[in-house]
VEXDREN-2710 file (C-alpha; in Angstrom, 1 decimal):
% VEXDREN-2710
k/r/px/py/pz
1/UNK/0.0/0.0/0.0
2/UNK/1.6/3.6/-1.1
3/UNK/0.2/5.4/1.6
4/UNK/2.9/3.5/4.5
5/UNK/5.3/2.9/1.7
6/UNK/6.9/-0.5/1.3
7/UNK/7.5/-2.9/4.1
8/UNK/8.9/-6.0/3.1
9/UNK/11.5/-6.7/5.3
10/UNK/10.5/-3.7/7.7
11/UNK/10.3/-4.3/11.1
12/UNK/6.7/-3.4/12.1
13/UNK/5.2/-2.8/15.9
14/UNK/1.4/-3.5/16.2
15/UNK/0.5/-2.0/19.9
16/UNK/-3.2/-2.1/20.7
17/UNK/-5.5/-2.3/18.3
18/UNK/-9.5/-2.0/18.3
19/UNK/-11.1/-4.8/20.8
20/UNK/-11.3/-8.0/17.8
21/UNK/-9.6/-9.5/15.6
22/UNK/-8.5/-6.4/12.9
23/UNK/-5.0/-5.7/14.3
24/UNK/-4.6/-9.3/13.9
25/UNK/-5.6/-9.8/9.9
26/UNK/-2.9/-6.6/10.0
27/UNK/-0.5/-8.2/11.3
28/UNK/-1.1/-11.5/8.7
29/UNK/-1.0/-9.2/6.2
30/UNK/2.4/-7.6/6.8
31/UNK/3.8/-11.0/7.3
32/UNK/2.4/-11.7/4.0
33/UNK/4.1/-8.8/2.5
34/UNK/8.0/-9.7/3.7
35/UNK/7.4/-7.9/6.7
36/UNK/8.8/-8.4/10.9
37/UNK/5.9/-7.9/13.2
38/UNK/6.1/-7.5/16.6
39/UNK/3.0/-6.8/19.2
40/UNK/2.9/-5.6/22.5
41/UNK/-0.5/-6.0/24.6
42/UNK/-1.9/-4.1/27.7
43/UNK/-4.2/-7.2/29.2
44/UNK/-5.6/-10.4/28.6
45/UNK/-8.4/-8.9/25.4
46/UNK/-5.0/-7.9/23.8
47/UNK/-3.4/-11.2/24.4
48/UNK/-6.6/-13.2/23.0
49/UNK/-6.6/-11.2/20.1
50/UNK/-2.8/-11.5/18.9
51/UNK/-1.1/-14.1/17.2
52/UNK/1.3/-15.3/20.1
53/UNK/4.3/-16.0/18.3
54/UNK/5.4/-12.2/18.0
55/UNK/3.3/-11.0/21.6
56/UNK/4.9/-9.0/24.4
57/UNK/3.2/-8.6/27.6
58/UNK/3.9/-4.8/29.1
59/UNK/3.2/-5.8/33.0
60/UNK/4.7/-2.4/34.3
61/UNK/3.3/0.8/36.1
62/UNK/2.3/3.9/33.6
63/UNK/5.2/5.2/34.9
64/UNK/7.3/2.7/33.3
65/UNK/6.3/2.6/30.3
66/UNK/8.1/4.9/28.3
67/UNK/11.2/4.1/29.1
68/UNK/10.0/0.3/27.9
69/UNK/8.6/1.3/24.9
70/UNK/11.9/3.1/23.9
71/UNK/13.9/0.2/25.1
72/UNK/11.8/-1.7/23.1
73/UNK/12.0/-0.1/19.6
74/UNK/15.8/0.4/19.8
75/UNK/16.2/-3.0/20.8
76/UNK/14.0/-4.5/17.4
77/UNK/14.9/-1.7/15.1
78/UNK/11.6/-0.8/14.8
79/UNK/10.7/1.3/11.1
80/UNK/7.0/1.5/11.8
81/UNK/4.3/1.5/14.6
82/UNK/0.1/1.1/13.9
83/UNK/-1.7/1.8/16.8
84/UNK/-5.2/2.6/17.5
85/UNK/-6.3/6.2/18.8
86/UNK/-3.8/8.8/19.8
87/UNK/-5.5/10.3/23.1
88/UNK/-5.2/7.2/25.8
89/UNK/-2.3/7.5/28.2
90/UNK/-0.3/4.2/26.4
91/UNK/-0.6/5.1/23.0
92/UNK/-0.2/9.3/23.6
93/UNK/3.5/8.0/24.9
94/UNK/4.3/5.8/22.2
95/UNK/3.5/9.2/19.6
96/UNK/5.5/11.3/21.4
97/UNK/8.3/9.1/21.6
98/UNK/7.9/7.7/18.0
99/UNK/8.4/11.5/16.5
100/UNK/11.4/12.0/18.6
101/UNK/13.1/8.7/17.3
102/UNK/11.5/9.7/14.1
103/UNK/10.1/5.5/13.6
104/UNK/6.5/6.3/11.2
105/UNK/3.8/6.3/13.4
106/UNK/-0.1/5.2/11.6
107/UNK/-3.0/6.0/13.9
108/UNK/-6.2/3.6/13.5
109/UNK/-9.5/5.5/14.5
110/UNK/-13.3/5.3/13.4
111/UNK/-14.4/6.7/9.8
112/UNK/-14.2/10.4/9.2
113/UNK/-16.7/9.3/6.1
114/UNK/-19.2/6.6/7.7
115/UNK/-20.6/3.8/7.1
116/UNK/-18.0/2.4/4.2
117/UNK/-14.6/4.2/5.7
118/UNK/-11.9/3.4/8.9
119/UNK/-9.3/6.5/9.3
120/UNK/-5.8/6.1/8.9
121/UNK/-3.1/8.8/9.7
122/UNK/0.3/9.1/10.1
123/UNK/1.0/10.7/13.4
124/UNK/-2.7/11.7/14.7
125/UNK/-6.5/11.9/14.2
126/UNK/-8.9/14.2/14.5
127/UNK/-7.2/17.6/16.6
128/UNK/-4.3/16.2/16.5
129/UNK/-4.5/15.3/12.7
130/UNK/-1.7/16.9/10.2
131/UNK/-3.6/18.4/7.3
132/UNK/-4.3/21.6/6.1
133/UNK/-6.6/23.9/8.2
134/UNK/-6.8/26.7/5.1
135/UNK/-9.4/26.6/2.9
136/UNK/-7.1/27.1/-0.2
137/UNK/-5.0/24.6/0.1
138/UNK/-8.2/22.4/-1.0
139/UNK/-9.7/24.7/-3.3
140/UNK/-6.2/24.9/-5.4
141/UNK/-6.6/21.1/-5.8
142/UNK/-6.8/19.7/-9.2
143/UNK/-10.2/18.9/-10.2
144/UNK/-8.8/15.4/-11.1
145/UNK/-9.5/14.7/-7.1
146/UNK/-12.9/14.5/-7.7
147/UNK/-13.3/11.3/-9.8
148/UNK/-15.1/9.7/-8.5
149/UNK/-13.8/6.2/-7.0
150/UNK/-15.8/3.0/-6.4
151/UNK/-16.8/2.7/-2.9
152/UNK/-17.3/-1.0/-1.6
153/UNK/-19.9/-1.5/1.2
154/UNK/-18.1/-2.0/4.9
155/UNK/-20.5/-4.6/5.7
156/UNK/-19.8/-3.8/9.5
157/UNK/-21.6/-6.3/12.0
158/UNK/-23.0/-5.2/15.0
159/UNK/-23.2/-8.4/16.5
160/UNK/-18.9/-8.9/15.4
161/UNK/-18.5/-6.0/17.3
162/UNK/-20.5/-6.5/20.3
163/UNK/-19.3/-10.2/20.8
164/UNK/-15.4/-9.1/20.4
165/UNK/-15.9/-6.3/23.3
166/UNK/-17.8/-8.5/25.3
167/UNK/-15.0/-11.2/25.0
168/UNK/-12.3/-8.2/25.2
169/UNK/-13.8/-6.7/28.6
170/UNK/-14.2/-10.4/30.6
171/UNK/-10.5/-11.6/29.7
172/UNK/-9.6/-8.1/30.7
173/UNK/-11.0/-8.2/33.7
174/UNK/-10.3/-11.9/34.6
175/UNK/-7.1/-11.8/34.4
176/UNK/-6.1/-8.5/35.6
177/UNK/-4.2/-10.1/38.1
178/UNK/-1.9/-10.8/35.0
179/UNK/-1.4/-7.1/34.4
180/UNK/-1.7/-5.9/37.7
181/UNK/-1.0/-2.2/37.0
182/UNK/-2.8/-1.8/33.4
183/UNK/-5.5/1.4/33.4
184/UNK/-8.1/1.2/31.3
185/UNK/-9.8/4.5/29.3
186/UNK/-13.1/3.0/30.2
187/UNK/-14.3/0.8/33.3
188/UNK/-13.0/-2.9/33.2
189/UNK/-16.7/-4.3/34.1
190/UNK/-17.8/-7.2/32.0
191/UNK/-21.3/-7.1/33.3
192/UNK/-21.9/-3.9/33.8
193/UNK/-21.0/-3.7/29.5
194/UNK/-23.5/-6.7/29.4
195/UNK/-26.1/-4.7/31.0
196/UNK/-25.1/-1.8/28.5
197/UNK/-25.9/-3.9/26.1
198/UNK/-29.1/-5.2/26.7
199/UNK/-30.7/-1.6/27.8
200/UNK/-29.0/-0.3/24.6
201/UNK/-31.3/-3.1/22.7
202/UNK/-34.4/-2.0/24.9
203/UNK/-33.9/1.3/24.1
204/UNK/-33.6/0.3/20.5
205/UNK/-36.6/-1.2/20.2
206/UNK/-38.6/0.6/22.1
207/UNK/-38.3/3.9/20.8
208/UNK/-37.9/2.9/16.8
209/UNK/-41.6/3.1/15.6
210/UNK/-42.0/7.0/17.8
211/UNK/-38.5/7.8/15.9
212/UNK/-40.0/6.4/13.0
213/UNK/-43.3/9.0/13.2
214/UNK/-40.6/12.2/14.2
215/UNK/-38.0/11.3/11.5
216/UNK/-41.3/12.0/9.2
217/UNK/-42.5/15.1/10.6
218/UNK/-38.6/16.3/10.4
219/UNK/-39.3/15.9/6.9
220/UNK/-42.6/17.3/6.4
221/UNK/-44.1/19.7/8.3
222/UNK/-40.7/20.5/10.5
223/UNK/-38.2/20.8/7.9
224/UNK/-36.0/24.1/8.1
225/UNK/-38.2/24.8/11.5
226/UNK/-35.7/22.8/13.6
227/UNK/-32.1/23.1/14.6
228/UNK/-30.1/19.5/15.2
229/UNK/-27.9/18.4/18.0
230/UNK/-26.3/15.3/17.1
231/UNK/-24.6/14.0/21.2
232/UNK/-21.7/12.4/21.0
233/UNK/-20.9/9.9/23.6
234/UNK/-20.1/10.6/27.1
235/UNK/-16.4/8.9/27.1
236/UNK/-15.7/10.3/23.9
237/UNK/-12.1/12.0/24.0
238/UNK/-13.1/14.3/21.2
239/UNK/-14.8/15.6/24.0
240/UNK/-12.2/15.4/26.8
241/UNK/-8.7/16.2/24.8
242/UNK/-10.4/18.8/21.8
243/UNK/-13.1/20.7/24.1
244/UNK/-13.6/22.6/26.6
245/UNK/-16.3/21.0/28.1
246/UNK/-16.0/18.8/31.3
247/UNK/-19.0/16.0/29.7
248/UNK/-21.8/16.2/27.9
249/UNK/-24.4/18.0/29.8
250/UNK/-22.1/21.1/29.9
251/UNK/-22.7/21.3/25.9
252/UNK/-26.5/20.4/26.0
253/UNK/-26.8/23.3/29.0
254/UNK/-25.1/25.8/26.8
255/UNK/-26.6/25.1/23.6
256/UNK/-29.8/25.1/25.3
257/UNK/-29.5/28.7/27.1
258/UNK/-28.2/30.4/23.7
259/UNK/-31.1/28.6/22.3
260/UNK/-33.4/30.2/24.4
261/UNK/-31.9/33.3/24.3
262/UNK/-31.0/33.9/20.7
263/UNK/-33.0/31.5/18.5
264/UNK/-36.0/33.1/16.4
265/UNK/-38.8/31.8/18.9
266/UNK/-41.0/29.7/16.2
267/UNK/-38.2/27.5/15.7
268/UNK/-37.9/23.9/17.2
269/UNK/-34.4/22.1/18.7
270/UNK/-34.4/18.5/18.1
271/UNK/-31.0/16.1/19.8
272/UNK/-30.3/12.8/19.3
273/UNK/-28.6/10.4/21.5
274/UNK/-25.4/8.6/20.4
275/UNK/-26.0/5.1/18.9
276/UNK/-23.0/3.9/20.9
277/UNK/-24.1/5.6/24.3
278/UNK/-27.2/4.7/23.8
279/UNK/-27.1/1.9/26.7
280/UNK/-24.9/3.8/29.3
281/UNK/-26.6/7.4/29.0
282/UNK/-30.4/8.8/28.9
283/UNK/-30.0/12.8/28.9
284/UNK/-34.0/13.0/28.3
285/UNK/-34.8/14.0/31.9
286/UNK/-31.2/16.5/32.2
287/UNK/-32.7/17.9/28.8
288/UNK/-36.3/18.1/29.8
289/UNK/-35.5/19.6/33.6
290/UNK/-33.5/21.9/31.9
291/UNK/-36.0/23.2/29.6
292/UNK/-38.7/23.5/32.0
293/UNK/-36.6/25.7/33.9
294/UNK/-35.8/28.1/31.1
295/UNK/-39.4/28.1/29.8
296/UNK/-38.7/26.0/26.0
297/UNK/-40.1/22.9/27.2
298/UNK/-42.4/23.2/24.1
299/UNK/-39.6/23.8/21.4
300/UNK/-37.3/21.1/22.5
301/UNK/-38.0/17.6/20.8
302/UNK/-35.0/15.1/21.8
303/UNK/-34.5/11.4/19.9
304/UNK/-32.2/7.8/19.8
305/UNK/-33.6/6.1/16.6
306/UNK/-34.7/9.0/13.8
307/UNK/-33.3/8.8/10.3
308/UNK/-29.9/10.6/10.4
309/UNK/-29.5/11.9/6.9
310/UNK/-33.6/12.9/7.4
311/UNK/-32.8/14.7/10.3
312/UNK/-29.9/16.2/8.6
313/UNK/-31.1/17.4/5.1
314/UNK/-34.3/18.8/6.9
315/UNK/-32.8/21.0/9.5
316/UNK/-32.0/25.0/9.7
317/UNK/-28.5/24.1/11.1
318/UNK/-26.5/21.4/12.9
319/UNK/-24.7/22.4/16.6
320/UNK/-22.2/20.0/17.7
321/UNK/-19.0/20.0/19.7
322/UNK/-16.9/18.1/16.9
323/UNK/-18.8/15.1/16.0
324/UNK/-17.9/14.0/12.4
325/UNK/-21.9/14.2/12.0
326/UNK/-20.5/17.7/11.5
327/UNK/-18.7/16.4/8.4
328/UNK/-22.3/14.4/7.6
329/UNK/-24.0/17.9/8.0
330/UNK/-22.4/19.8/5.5
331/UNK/-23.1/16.8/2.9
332/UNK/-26.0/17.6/3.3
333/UNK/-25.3/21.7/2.5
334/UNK/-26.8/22.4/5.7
335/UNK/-24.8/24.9/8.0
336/UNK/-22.7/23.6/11.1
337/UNK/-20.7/25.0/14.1
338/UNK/-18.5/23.5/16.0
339/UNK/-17.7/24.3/19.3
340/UNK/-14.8/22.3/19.9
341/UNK/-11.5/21.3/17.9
342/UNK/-12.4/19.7/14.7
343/UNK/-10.2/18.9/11.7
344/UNK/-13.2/20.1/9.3
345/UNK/-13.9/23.6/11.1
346/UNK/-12.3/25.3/8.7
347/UNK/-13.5/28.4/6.9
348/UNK/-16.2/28.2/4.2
349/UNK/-17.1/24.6/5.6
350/UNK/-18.5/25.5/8.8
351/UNK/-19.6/29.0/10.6
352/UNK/-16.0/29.2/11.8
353/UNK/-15.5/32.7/13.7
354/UNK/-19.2/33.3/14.9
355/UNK/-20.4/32.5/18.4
356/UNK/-23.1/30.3/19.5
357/UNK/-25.2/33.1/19.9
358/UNK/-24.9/34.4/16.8
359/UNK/-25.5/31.4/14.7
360/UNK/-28.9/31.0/15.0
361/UNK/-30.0/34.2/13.0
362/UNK/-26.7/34.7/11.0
363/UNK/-25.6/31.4/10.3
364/UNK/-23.7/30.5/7.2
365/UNK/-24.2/28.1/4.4
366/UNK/-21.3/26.0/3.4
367/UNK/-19.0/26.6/0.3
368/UNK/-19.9/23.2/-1.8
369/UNK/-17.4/23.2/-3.9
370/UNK/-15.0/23.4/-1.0
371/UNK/-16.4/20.9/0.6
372/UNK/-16.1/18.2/-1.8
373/UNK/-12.4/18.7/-2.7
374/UNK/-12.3/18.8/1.0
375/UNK/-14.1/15.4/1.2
376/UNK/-12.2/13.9/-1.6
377/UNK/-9.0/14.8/0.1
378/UNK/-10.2/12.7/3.0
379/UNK/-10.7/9.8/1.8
380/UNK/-7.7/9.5/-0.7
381/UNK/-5.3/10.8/2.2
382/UNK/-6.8/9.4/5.6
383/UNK/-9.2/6.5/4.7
384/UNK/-9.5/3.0/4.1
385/UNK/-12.3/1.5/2.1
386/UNK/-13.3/-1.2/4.9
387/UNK/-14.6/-1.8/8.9
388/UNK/-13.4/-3.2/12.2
389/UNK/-16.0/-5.3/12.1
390/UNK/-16.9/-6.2/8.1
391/UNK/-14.8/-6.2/5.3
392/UNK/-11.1/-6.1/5.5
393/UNK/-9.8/-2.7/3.7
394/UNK/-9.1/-3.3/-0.1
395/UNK/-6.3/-0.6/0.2
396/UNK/-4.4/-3.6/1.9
397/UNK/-5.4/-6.8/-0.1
END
């Protein structure tokens, strides 16, 4: 694949990877290719989803680790290092210390362009990603970018994913004893994920046919009489590393007051829970107390299940912290701000430079043309044409 250059005979480090099997069929394939792999795991989950013939077990305190992972890399030569994320305590060490030894660093993180689409970047995602914040950088790009390329379904199963966490999480926490000083970003409790689970099923399922009825009144007699506030979820590190918001209900309360404040007062604001939180968080009663209290109980309509693209296409304008909905939003030509660090708040895309306040009368439309050389930059620069949980990407067949 062009994009990490040749790697046969390359020694390549595989640290931890998405909970399943993908870091695995990476590591196959660079063997495949001529390549050296090596692997070092954080628990048990990482163990049971590594091939065991190249795994190393890092047992030691936080504080240890850096000096281990340099130890490590100078000791195996090491030319390149994939990793998943770039904001948990392990893998923010292993960046910082791979740009100082100058070993090529790839970051693995969700789709910027969803459903068909996994991110790849060298160095950091999101924030912390390396391209171009100026709008002309895309707009002097050669109209050649926009050819359009076949795009292959993901084919991303739900079930895949929710077996390998499930598996992931009990190994984890079953043999912690193993790894006595490993922190996860998240709780290590098994059955409190199972219970996650199951509500996030219920929920599913229970509100699917009222979703159902509000995604079509989004479209008919609501559309462009509603603003959108697509939640992201409540461990997200979008939210903790690129914001200045504490969790979640800080953004709802402040979008909420300016609503009340500033928005044109026949105009509705609809939010919708986070598919993935869906199980661990209900804001309807935070959101509902809330807009008692401030007197917009009427013109506040909140969701889990309604049509995304509906809810997208029909609305006024789209408020989120950095959610790469955002990115969804202006597909759909329909103006966005940001009020955290995103790598598509640029100018022209989104109502960079006005407040919260302001965007509700004065917001602006984004610059089309922009966008897609913007969009077509993505995905031939930091995406891969597969899932975590579906279809291998073909970029590395």
């Amino acid at each position: 694949m062009n994009r990490i250059g040749d790697i046969k005979n390359k020694n390549i480090l595989l640290l931890q990877g998405p909970m399943g099997n993908f870091f695995k069929r990476l590591d196959n394939h660079f063997k495949k290719k001529g390549a050296k792999t090596f692997r070092i795991g954080f628990n048990a989950g990482d163990w049971f989803f590594s091939n065991k013939d190249n795994y190393t077990a890092f047992r030691g305190k936080k504080n240890e680790w850096r000096d281990f992972f340099i130890e490590y890399v100078k000791k195996n030569k090491i030319d390149k290092i994939f990793l998943f994320g770039d904001c948990r305590f392990y893998q923010s060490i292993a960046i910082q210390e791979s740009q100082r030894l100058d070993i090529e660093t790839y970051v693995f993180e969700e789709g910027y362009i969803r459903p068909d689409f996994i991110t790849m970047e060298k160095w950091g995602v999101n924030n912390f990603s390396k391209i171009s914040r100026d709008p002309k950088f895309y707009l002097s790009l050669p109209d050649s970018i926009l050819k359009e390329k076949k795009i292959f379904p993901a084919n991303n199963s739900y079930v895949k994913m929710a077996i390998s966490a499930s598996v992931y999480y009990l190994l984890a926490k079953i043999f912690l004893f193993r790894y006595p000083y490993y922190e996860h970003h998240r709780e290590l409790a098994p059955l409190k994920e199972a219970f996650y689970g199951i509500r996030s099923f219920y929920r599913k399922i229970k509100y699917k046919n009222r979703d159902k009825k509000i995604t079509q009144k989004l479209k008919d007699e609501l559309s462009k009489k509603y603003y959108f506030v697509p939640l992201q979820t409540s461990t997200d590190f979008q939210i903790k590393e690129h914001s200045k918001y504490n969790n979640i209900e800080e953004f709802i309360e402040e979008v909420l007051v300016s609503f009340a404040r500033n928005a044109p007062r026949d105009k509705l604001i609809v939010f919708k829970h986070h598919p993935m939180d869906r199980g661990r968080k209900d804001y309807t009663k935070f959101i509902n107390s809330l807009s008692k209290k401030i007197k917009i109980d009427n013109r506040v309509i909140i969701t889990f299940e309604i049509h995304l693209p509906t809810a997208l296409s029909n609305a006024i304008g789209t408020v989120t912290v950095n959610s790469t909905v955002g990115l969804s939003s202006i597909y759909h030509k329909t103006p966005t701000i940001t009020l955290g660090e995103a790598l598509y708040d640029i100018e022209g895309l989104t109502c960079k430079g006005l407040t919260l306040d302001e965007f509700w009368d004065n917001y602006i439309k984004p610059d089309y043309d922009l966008f897609k050389k913007f969009r077509a930059f993505l995905i031939e620069n930091t995406q891969l044409n597969g899932g975590f949980y579906g279809r291998f990407p073909r970029e590395f067949e």
